[in-house]
mmCIF file of the N, C-alpha and C atoms, coordinates in Angstrom:
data_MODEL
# 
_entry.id   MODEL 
# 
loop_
_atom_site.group_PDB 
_atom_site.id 
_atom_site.type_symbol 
_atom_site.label_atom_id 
_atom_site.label_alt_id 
_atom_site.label_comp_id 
_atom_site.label_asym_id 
_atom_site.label_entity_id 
_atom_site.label_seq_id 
_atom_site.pdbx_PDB_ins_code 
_atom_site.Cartn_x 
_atom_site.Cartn_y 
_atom_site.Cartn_z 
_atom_site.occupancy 
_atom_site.B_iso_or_equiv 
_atom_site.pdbx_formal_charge 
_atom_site.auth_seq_id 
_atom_site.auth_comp_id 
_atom_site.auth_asym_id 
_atom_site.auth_atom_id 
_atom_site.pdbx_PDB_model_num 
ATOM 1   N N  . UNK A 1 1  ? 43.117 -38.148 -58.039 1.00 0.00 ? 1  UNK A N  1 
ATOM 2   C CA . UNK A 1 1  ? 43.844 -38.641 -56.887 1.00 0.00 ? 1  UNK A CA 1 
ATOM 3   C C  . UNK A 1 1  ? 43.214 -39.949 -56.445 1.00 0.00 ? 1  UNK A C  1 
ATOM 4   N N  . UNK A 1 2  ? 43.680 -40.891 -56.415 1.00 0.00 ? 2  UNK A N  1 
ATOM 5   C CA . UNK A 1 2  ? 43.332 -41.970 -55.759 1.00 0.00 ? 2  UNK A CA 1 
ATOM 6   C C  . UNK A 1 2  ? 44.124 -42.520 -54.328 1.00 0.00 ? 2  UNK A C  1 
ATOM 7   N N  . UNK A 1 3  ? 43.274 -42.736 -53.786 1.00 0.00 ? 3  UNK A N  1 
ATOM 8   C CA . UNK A 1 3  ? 44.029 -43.101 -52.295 1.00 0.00 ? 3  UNK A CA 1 
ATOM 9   C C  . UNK A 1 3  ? 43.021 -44.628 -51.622 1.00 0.00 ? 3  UNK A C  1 
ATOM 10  N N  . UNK A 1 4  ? 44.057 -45.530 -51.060 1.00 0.00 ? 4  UNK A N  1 
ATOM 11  C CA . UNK A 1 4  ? 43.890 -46.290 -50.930 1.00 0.00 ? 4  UNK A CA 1 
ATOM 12  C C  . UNK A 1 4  ? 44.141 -46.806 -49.179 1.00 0.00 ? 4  UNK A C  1 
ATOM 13  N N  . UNK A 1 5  ? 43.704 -48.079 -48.592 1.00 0.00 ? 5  UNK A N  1 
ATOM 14  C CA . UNK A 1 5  ? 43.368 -48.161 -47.566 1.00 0.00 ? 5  UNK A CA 1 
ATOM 15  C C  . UNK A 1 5  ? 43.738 -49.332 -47.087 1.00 0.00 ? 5  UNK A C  1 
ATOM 16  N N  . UNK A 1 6  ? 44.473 -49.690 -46.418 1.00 0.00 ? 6  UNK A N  1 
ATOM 17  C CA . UNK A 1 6  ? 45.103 -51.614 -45.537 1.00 0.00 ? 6  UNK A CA 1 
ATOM 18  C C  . UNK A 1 6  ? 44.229 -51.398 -44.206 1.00 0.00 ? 6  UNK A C  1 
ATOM 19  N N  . UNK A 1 7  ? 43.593 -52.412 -43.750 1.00 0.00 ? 7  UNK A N  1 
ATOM 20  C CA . UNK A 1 7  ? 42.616 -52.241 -43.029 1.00 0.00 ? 7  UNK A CA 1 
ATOM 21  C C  . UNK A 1 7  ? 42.969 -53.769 -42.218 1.00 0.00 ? 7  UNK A C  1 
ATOM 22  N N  . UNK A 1 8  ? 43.406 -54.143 -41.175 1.00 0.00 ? 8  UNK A N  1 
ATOM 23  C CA . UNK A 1 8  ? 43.621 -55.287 -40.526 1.00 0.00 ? 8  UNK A CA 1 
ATOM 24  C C  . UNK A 1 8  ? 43.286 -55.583 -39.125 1.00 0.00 ? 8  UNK A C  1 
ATOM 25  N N  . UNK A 1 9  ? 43.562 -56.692 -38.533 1.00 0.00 ? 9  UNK A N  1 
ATOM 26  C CA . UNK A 1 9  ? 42.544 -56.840 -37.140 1.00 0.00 ? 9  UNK A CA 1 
ATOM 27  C C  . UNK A 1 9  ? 43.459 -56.732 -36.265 1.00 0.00 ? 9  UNK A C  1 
ATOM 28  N N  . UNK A 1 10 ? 43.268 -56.278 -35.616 1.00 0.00 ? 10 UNK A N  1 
ATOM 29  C CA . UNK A 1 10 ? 44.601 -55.701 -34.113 1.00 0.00 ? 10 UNK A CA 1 
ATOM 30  C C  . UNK A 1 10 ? 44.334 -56.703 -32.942 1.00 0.00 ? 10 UNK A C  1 
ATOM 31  N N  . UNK A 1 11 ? 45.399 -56.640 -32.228 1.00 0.00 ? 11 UNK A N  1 
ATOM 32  C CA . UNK A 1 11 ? 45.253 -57.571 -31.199 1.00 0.00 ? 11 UNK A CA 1 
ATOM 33  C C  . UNK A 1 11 ? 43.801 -57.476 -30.285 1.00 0.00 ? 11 UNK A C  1 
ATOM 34  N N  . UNK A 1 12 ? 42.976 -56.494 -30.296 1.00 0.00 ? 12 UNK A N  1 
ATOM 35  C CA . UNK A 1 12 ? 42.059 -56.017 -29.594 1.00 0.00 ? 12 UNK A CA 1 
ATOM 36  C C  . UNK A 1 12 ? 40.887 -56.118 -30.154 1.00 0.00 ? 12 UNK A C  1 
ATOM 37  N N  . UNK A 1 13 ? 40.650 -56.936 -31.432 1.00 0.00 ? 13 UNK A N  1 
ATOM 38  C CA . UNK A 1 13 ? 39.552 -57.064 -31.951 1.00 0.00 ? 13 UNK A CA 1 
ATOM 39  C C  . UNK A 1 13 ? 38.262 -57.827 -31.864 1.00 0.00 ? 13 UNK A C  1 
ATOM 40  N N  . UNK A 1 14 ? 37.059 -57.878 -31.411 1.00 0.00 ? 14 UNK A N  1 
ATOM 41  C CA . UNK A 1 14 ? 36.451 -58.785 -30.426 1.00 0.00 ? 14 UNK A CA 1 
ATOM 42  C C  . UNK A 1 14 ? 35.201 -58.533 -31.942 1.00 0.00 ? 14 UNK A C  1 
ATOM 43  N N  . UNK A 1 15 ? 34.536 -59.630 -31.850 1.00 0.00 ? 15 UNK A N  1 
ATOM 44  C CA . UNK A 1 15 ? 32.870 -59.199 -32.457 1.00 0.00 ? 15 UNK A CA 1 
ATOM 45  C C  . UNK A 1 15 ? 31.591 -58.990 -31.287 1.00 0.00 ? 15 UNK A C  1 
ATOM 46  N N  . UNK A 1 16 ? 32.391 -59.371 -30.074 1.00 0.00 ? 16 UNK A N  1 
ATOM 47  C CA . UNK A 1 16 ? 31.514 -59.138 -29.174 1.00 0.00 ? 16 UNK A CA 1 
ATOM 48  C C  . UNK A 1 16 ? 31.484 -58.135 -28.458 1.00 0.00 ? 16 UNK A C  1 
ATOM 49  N N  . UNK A 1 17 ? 30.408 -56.884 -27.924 1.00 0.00 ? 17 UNK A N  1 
ATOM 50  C CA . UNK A 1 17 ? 30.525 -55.778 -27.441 1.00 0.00 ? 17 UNK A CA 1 
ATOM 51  C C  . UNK A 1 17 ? 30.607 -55.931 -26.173 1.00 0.00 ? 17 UNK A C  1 
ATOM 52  N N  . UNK A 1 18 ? 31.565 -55.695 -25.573 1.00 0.00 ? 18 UNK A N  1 
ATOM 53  C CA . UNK A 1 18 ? 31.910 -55.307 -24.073 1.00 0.00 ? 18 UNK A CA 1 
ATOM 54  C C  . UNK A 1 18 ? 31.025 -54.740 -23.347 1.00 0.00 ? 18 UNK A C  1 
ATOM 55  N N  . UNK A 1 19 ? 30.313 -54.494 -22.449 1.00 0.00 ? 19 UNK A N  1 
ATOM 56  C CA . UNK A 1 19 ? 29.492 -53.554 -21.578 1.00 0.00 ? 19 UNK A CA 1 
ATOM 57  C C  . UNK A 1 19 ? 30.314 -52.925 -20.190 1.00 0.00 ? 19 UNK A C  1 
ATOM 58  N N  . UNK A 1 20 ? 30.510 -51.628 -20.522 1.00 0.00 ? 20 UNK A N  1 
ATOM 59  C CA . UNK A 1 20 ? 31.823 -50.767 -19.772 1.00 0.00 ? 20 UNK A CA 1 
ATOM 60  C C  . UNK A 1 20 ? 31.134 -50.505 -18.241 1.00 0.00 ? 20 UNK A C  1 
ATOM 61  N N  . UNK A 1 21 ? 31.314 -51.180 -17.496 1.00 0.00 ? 21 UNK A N  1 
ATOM 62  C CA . UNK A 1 21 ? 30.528 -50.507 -15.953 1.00 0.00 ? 21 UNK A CA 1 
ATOM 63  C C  . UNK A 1 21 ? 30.791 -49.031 -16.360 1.00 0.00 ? 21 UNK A C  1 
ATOM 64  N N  . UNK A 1 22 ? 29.697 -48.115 -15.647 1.00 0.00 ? 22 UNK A N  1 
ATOM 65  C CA . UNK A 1 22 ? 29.810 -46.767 -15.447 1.00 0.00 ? 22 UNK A CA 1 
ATOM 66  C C  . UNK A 1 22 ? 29.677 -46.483 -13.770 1.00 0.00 ? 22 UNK A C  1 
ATOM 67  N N  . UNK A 1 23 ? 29.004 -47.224 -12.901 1.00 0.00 ? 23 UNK A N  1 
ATOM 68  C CA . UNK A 1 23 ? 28.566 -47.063 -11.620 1.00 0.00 ? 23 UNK A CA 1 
ATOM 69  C C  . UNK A 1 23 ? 29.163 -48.353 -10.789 1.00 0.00 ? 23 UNK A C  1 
ATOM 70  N N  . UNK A 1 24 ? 29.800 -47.795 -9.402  1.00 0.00 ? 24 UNK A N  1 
ATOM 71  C CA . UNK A 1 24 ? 31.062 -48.720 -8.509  1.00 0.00 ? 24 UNK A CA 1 
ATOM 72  C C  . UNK A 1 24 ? 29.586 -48.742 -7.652  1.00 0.00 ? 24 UNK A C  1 
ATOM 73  N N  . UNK A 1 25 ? 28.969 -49.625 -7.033  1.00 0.00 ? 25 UNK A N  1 
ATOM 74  C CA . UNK A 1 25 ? 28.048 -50.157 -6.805  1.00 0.00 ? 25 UNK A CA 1 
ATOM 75  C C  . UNK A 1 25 ? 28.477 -50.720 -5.258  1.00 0.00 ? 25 UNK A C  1 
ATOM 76  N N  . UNK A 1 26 ? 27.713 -50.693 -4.144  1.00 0.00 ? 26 UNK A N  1 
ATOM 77  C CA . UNK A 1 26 ? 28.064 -51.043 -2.768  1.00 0.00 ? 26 UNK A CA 1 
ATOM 78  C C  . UNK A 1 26 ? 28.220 -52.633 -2.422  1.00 0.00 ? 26 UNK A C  1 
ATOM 79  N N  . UNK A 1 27 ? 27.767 -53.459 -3.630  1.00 0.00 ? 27 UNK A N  1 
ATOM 80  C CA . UNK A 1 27 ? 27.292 -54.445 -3.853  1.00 0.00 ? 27 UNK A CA 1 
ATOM 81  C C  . UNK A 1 27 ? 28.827 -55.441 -4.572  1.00 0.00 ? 27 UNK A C  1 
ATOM 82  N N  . UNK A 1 28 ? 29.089 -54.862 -5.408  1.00 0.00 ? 28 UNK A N  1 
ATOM 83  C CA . UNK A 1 28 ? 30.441 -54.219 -5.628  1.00 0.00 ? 28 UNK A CA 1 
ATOM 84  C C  . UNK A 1 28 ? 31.241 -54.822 -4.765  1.00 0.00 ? 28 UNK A C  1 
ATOM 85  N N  . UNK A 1 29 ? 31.742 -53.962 -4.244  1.00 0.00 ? 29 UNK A N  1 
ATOM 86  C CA . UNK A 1 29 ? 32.817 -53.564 -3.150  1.00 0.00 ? 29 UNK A CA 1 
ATOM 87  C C  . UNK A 1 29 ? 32.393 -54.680 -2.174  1.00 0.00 ? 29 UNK A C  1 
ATOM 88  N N  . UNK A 1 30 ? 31.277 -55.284 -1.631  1.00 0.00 ? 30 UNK A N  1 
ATOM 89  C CA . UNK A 1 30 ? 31.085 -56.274 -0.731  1.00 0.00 ? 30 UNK A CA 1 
ATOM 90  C C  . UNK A 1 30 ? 31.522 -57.692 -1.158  1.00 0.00 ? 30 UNK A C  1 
ATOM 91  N N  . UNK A 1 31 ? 31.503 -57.723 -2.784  1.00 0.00 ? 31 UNK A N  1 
ATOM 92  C CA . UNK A 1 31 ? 31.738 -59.272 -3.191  1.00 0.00 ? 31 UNK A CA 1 
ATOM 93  C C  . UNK A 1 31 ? 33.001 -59.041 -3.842  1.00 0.00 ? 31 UNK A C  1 
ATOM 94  N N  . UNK A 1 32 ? 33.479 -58.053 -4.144  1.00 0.00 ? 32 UNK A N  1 
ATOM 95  C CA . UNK A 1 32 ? 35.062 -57.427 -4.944  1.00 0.00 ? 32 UNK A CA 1 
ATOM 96  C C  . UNK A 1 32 ? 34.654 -58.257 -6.401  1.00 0.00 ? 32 UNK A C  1 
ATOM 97  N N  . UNK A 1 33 ? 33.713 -58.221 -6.846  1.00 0.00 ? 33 UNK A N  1 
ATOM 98  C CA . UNK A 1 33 ? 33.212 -58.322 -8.147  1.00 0.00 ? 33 UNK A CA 1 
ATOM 99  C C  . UNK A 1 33 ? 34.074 -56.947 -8.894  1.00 0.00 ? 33 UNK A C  1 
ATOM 100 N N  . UNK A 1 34 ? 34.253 -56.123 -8.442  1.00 0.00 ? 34 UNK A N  1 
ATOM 101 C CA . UNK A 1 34 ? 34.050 -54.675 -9.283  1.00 0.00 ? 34 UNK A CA 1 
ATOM 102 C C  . UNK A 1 34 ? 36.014 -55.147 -9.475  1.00 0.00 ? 34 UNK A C  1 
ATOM 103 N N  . UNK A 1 35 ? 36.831 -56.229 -9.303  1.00 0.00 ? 35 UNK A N  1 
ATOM 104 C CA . UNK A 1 35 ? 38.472 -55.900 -9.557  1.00 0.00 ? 35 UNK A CA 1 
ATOM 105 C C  . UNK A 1 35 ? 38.405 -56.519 -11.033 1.00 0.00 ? 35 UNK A C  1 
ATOM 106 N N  . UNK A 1 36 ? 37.409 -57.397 -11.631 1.00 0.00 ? 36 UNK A N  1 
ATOM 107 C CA . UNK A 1 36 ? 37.209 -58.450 -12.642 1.00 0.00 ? 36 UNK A CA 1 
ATOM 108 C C  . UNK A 1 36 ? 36.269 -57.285 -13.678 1.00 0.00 ? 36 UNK A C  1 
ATOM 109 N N  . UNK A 1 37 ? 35.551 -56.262 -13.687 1.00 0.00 ? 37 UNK A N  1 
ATOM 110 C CA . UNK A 1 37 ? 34.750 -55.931 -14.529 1.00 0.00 ? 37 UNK A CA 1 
ATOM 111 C C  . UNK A 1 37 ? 35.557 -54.243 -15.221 1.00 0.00 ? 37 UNK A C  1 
ATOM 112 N N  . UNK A 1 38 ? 35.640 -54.449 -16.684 1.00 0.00 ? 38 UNK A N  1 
ATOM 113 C CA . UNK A 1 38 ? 36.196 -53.063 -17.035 1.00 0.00 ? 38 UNK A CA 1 
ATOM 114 C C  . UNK A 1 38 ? 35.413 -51.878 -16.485 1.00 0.00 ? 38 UNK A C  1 
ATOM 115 N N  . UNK A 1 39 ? 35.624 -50.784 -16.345 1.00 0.00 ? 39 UNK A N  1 
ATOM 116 C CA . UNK A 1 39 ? 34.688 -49.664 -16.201 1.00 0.00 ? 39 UNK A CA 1 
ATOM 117 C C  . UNK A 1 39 ? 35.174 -48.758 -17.352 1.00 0.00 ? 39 UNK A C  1 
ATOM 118 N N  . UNK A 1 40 ? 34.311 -47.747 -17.642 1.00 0.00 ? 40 UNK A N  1 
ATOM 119 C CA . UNK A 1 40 ? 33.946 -46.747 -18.447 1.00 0.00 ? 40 UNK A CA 1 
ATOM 120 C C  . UNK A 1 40 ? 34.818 -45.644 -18.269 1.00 0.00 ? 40 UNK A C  1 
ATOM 121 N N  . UNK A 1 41 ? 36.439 -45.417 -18.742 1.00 0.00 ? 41 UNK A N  1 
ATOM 122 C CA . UNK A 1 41 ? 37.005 -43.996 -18.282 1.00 0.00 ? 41 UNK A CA 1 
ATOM 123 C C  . UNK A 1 41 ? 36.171 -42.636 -18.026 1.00 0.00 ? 41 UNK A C  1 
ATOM 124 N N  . UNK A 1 42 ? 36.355 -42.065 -16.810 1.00 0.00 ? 42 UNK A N  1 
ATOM 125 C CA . UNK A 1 42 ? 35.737 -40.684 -17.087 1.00 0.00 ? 42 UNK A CA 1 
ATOM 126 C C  . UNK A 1 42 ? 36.681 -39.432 -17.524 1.00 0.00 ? 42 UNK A C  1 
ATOM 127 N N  . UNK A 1 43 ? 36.078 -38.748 -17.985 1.00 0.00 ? 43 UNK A N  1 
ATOM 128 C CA . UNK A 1 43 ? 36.455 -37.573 -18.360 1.00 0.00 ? 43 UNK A CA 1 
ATOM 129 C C  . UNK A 1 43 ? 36.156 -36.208 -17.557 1.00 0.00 ? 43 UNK A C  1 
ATOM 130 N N  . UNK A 1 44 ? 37.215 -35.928 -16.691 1.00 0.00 ? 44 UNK A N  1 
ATOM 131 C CA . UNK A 1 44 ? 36.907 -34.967 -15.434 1.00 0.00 ? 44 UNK A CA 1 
ATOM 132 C C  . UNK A 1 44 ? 37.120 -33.545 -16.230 1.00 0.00 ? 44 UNK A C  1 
ATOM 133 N N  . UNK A 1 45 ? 37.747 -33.295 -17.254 1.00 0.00 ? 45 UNK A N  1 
ATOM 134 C CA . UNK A 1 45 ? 37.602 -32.132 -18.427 1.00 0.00 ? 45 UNK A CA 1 
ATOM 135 C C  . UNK A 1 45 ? 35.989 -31.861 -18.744 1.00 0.00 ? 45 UNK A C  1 
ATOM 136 N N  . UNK A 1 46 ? 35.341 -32.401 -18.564 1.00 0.00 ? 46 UNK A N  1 
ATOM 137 C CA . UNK A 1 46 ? 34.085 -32.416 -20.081 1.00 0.00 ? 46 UNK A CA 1 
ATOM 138 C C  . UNK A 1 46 ? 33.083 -31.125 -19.021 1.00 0.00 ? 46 UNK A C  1 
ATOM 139 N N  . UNK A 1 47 ? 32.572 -30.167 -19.131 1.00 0.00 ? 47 UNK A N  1 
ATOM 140 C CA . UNK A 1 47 ? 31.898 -29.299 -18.911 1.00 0.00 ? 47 UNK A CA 1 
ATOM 141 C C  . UNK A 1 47 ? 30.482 -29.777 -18.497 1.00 0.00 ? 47 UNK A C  1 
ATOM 142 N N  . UNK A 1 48 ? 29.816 -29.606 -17.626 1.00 0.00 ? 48 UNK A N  1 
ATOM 143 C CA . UNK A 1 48 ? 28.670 -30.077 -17.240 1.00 0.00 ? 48 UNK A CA 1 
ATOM 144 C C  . UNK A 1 48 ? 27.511 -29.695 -17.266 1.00 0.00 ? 48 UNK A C  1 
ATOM 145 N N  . UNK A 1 49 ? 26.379 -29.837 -17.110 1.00 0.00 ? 49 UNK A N  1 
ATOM 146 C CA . UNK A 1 49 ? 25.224 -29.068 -17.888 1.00 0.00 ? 49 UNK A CA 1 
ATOM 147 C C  . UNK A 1 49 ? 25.080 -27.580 -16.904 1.00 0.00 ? 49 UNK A C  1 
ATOM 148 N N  . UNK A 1 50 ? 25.055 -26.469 -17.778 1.00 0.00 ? 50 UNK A N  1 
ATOM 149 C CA . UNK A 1 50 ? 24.446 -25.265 -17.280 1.00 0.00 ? 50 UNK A CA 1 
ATOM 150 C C  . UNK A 1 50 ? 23.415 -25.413 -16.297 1.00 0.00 ? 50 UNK A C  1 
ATOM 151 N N  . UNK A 1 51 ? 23.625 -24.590 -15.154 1.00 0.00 ? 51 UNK A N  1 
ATOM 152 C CA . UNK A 1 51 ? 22.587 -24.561 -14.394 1.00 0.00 ? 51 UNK A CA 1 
ATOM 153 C C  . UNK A 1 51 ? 21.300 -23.998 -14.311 1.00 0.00 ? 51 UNK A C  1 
ATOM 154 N N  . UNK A 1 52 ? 20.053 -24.536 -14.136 1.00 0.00 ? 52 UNK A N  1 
ATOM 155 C CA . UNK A 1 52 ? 18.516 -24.016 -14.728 1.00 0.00 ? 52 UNK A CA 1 
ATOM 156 C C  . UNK A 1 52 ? 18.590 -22.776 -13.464 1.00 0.00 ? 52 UNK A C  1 
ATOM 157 N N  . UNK A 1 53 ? 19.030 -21.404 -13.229 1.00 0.00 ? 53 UNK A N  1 
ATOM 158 C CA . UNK A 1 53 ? 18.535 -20.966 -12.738 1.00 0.00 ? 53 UNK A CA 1 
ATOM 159 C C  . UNK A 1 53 ? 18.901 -19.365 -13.074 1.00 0.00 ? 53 UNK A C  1 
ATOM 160 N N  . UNK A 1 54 ? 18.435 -18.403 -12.385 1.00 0.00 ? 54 UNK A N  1 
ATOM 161 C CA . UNK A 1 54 ? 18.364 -17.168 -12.451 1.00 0.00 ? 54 UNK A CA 1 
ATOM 162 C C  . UNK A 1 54 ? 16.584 -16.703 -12.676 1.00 0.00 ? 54 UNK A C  1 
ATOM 163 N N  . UNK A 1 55 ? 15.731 -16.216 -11.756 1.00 0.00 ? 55 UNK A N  1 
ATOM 164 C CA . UNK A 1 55 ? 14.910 -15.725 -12.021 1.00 0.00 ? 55 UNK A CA 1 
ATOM 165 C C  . UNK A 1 55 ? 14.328 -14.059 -11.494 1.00 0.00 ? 55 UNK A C  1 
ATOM 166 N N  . UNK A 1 56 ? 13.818 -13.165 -11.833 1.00 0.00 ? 56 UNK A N  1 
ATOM 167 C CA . UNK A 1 56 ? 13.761 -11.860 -11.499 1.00 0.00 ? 56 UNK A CA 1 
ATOM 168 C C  . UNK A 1 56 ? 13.431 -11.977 -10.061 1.00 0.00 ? 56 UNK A C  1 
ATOM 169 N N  . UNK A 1 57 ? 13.919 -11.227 -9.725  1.00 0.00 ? 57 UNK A N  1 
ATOM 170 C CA . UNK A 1 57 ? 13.376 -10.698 -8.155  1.00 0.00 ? 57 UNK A CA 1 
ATOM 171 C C  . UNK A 1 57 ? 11.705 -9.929  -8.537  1.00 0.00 ? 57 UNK A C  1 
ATOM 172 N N  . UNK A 1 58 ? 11.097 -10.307 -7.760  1.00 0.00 ? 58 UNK A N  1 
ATOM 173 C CA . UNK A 1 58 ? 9.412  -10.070 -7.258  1.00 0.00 ? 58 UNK A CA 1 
ATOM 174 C C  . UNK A 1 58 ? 9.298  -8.471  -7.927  1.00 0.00 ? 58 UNK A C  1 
ATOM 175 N N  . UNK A 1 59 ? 10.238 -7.462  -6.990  1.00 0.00 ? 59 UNK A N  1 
ATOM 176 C CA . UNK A 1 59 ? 9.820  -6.310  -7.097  1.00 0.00 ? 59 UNK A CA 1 
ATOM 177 C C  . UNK A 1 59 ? 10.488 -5.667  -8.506  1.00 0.00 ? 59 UNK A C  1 
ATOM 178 N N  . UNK A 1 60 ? 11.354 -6.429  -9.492  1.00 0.00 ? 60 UNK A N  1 
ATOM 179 C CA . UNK A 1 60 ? 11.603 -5.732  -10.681 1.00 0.00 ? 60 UNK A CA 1 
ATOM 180 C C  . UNK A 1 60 ? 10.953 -6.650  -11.677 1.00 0.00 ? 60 UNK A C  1 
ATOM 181 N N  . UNK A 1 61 ? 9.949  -7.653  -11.311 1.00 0.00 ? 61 UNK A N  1 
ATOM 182 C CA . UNK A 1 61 ? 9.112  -8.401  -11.661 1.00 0.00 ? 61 UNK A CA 1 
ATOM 183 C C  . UNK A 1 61 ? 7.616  -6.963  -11.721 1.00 0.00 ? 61 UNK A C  1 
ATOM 184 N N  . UNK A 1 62 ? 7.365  -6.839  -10.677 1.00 0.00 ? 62 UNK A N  1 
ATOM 185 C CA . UNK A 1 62 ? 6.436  -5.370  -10.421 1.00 0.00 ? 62 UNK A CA 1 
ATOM 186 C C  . UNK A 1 62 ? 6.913  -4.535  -11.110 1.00 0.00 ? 62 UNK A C  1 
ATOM 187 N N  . UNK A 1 63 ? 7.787  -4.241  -11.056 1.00 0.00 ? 63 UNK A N  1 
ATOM 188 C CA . UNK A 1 63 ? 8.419  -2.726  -12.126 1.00 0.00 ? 63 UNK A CA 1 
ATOM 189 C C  . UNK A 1 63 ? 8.222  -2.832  -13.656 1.00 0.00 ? 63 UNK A C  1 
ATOM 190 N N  . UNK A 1 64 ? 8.571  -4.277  -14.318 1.00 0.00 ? 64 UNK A N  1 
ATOM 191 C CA . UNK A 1 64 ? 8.385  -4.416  -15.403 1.00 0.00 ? 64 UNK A CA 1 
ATOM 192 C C  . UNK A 1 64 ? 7.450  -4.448  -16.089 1.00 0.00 ? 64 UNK A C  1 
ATOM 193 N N  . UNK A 1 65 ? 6.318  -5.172  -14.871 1.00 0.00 ? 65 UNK A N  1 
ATOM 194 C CA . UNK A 1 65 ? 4.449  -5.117  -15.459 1.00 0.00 ? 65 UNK A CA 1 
ATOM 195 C C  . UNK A 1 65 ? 3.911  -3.662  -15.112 1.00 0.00 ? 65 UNK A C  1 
ATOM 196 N N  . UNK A 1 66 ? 4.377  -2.618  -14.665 1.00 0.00 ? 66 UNK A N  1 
ATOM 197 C CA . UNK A 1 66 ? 3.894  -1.240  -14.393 1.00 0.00 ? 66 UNK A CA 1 
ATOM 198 C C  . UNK A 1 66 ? 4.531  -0.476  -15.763 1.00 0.00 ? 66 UNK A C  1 
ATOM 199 N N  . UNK A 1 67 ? 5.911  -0.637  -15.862 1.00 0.00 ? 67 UNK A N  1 
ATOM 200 C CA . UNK A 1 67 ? 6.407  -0.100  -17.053 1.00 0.00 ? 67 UNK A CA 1 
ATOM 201 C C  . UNK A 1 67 ? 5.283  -0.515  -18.274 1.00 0.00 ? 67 UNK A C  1 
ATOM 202 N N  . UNK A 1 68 ? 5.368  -1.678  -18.483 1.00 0.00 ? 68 UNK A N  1 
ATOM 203 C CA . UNK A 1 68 ? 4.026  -2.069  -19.272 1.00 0.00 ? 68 UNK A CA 1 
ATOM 204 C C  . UNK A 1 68 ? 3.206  -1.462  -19.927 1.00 0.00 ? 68 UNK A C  1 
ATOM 205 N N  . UNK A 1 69 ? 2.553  -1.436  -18.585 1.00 0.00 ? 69 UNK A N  1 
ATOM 206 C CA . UNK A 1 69 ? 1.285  -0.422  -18.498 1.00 0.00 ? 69 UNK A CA 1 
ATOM 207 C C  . UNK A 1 69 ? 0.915  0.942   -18.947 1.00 0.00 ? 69 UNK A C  1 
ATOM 208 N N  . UNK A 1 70 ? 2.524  1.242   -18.079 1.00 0.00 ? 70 UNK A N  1 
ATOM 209 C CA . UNK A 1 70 ? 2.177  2.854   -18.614 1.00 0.00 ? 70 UNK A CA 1 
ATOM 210 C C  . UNK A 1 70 ? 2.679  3.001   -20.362 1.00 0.00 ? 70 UNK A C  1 
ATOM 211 N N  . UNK A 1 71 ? 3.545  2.088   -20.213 1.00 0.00 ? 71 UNK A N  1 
ATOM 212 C CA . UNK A 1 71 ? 3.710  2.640   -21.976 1.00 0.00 ? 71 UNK A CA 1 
ATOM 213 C C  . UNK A 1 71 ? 2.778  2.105   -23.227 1.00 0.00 ? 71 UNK A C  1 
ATOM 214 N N  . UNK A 1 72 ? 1.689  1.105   -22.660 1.00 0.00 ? 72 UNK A N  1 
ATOM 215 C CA . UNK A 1 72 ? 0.845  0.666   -23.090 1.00 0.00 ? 72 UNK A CA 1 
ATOM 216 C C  . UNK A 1 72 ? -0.788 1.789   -23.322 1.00 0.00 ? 72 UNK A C  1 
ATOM 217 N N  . UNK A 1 73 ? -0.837 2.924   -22.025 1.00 0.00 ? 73 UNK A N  1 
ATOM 218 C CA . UNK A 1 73 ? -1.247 3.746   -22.099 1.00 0.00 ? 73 UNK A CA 1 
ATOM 219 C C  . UNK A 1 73 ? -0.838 4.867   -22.455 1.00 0.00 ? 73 UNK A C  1 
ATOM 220 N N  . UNK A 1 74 ? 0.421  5.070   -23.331 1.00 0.00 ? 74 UNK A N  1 
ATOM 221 C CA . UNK A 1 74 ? 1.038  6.383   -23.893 1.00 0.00 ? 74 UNK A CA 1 
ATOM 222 C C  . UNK A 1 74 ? 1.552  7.170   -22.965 1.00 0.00 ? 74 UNK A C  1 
# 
């Protein structure tokens, strides 16, 4: 099978990399700089990092180091 490929430059083709604002800045909004600069689409879909928490309560914290123990002593 051979397959082949046309590869051409679209109206949108730059060699120079754009730098996408990500942050609307107060600084911004005071000089209306921010109507002239692209920004970075967000994506309000995308899932966000898991939260660092859940830890034992104290007293089944105690229960677990006694269980321990005793089954450590037969």
């Amino acid at each position: 099978t051979l397959k082949s490929y046309w590869i051409r430059k679209g109206s949108a083709f730059s060699t120079a990399v754009a730098r996408q604002e990500t942050e609307l800045t107060p600084e911004m909004i005071a000089t209306g700089s921010w109507r002239q600069r692209p920004f970075k689409p967000y994506n309000f879909s995308a899932l966000g990092l898991p939260p660092a928490c859940g830890h034992l309560h104290p007293l089944l914290k105690v229960r677990s180091q006694l269980r321990q123990i005793f089954l450590e002593m037969g």
